[in-house]
C-alpha positions in Angstrom: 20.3 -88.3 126.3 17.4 -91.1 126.6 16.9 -92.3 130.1 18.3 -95.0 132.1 17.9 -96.2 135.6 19.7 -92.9 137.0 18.7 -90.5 134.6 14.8 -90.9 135.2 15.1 -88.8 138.3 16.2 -86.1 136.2 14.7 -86.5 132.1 12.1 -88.9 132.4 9.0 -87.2 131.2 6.5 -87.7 134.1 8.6 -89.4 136.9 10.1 -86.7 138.7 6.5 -86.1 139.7 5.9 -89.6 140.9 9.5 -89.8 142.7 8.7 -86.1 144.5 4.9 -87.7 145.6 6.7 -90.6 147.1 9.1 -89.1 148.5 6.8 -86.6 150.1 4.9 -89.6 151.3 8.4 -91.1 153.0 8.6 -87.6 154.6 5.2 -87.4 155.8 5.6 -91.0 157.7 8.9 -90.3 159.6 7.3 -86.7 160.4 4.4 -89.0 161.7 6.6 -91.2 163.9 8.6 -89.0 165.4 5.8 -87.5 167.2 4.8 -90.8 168.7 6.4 -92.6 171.6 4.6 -95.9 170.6 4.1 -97.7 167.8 0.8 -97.2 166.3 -1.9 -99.9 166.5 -2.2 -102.2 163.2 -4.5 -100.7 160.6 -2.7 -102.1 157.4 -0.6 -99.4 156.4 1.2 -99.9 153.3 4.2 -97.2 152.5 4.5 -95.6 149.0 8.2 -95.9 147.5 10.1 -93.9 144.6 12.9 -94.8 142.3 14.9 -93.1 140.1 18.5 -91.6 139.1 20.8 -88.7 138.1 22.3 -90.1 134.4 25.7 -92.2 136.0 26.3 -90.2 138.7 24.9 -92.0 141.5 22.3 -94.9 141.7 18.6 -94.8 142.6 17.5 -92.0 144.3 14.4 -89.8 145.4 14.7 -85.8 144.3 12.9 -85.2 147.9 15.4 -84.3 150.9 15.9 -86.9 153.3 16.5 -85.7 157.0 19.8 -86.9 159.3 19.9 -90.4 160.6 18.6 -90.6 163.9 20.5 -91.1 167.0 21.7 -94.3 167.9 18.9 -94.6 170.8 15.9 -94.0 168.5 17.4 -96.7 166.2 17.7 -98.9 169.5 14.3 -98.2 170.8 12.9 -98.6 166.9 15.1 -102.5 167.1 12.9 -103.0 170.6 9.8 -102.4 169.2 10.1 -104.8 166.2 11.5 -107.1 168.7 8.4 -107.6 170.9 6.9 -109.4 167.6 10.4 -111.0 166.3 12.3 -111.8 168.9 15.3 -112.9 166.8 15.6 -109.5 165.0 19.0 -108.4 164.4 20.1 -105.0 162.4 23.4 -106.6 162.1 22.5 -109.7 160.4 19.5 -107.6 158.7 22.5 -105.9 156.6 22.8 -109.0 154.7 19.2 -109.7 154.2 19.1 -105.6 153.1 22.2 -106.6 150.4 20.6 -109.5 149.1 17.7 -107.5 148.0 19.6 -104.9 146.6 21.3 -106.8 144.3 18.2 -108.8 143.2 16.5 -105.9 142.2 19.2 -104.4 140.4 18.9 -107.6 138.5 15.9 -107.5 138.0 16.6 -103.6 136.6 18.9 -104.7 134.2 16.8 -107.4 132.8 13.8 -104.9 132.2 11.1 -107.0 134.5 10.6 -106.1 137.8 8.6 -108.7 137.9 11.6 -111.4 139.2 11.7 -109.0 142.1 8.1 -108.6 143.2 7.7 -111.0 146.1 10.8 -107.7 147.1 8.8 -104.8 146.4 5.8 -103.4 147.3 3.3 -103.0 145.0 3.6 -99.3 144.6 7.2 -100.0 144.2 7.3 -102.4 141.6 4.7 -100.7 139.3 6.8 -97.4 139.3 9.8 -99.5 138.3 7.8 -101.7 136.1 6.5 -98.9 133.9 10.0 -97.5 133.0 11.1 -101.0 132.3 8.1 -101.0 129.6 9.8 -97.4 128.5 13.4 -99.2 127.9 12.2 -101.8 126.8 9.9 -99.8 123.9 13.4 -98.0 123.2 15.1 -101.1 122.8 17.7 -99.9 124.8 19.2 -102.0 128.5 20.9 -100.4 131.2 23.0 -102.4 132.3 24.4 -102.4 136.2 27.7 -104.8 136.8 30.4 -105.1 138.6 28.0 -104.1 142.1 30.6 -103.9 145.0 28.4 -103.3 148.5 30.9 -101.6 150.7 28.4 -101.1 153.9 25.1 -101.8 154.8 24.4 -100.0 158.4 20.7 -99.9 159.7 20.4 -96.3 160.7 16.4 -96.3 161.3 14.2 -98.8 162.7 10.0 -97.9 163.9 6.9 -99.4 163.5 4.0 -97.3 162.1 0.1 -99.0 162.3 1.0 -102.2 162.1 3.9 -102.1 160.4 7.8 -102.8 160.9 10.2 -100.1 159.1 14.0 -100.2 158.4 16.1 -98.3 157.0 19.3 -98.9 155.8 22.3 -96.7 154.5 24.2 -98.7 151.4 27.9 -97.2 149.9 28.2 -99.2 147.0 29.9 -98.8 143.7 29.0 -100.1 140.2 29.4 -100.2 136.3 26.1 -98.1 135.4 25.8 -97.5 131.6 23.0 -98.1 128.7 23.4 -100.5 125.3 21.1 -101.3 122.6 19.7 -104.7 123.0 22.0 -106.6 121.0 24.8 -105.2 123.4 27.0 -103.5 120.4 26.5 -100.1 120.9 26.9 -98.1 124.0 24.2 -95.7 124.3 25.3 -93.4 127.5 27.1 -94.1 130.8 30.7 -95.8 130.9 31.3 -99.8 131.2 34.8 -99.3 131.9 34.6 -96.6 135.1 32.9 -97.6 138.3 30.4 -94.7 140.0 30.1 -94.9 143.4 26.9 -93.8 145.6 24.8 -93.5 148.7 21.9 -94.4 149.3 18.7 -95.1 152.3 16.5 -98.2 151.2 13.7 -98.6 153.3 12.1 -102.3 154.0 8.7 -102.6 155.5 6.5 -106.1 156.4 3.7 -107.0 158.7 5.2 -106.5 162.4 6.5 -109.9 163.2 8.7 -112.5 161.6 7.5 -111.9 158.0 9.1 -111.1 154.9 10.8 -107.6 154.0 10.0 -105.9 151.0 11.4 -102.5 149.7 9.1 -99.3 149.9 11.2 -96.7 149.7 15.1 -95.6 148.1 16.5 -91.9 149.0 19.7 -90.4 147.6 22.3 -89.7 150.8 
């Protein structure tokens, strides 16, 4: 079956390697911060993120193991740190601000240019999307995600690493996740008629302080 947003985890040629690496890099920052009981000093870290998908069976997701949530006192003391530079921080409203990004970049997905997402992404993350965009998009082939129904948005991580704010938050969400050609008449794989749910961790980083959030990082639940 050619790829689509979900299968690329698992069949496209070349990206479980990239989702593994970034995943592995994910890994290696949480590793970093929990052995530190303050945030590091600025130093421009940028996080790498990963993207991909397991063929309609769940949405984006990284084929490296992500670890338990924290407790809710490391989230708490993560939402204090972030705080001494944005006072006005709030993981409960931040679940909007999460959703609204999640649904422009699924857009963005589905119209093959990540490029109406990238003032959302990081770099890193935009030019792993972007690239199998260009790969649909030389297959003539869309895959298409409708009907998105966000059920939760919880924050369930919050830190600051050099310089950096993190979040992390856990969506349960459902969808219409199949593939056409690009005139729309054919269905290529997937189902437009049955919804697939999923759960997954996005993880938002920006500058510590009252700057904007941009998506590094997606892990399977």
């Amino acid at each position: 079956m050619l790829p689509s947003l979900r299968s690329l985890l698992f069949g496209g040629i070349g990206f479980l390697e990239i989702v593994i690496i970034g995943g592995l890099i994910f890994l290696a920052v949480r590793a970093m911060r929990s052995r530190q009981s303050q945030p590091a000093a600025p130093s421009g870290y940028a996080s790498t993120g990963s993207l991909g998908g397991d063929g309609g069976q769940s949405a984006y997701g990284a084929s490296a193991t992500l670890q338990a949530p924290t407790s809710p006192s490391d989230v708490d003391r993560g939402v204090g740190y972030i705080r001494q530079m944005d006072a006005d921080f709030d993981p409960r409203r931040f679940g909007e601000t999460a959703s609204d990004i999640f649904f422009k970049v699924q857009a963005a997905w589905t119209g093959r240019d990540m490029g109406r997402a990238a003032s959302l992404l990081t770099p890193e993350m935009q030019g792993f999307l972007q690239k199998d965009c260009d790969r649909l998009r030389a297959e003539r082939r869309i895959n298409r995600l409708e009907n998105i129904a966000v059920r939760a948005a919880e924050v369930t991580e919050a830190w600051q690493e050099r310089g950096q704010d993190y979040v992390t938050v856990h969506f349960l969400a459902s969808l219409l996740d199949y593939s056409t050609d690009e005139a729309g008449t054919q269905v290529l794989d997937g189902n437009p008629t049955e919804p697939v749910k999923f759960e997954e961790f996005w993880t938002f980083v920006r500058p510590v302080g009252p700057n904007p959030w941009r998506l590094s990082a997606i892990q399977q639940a």
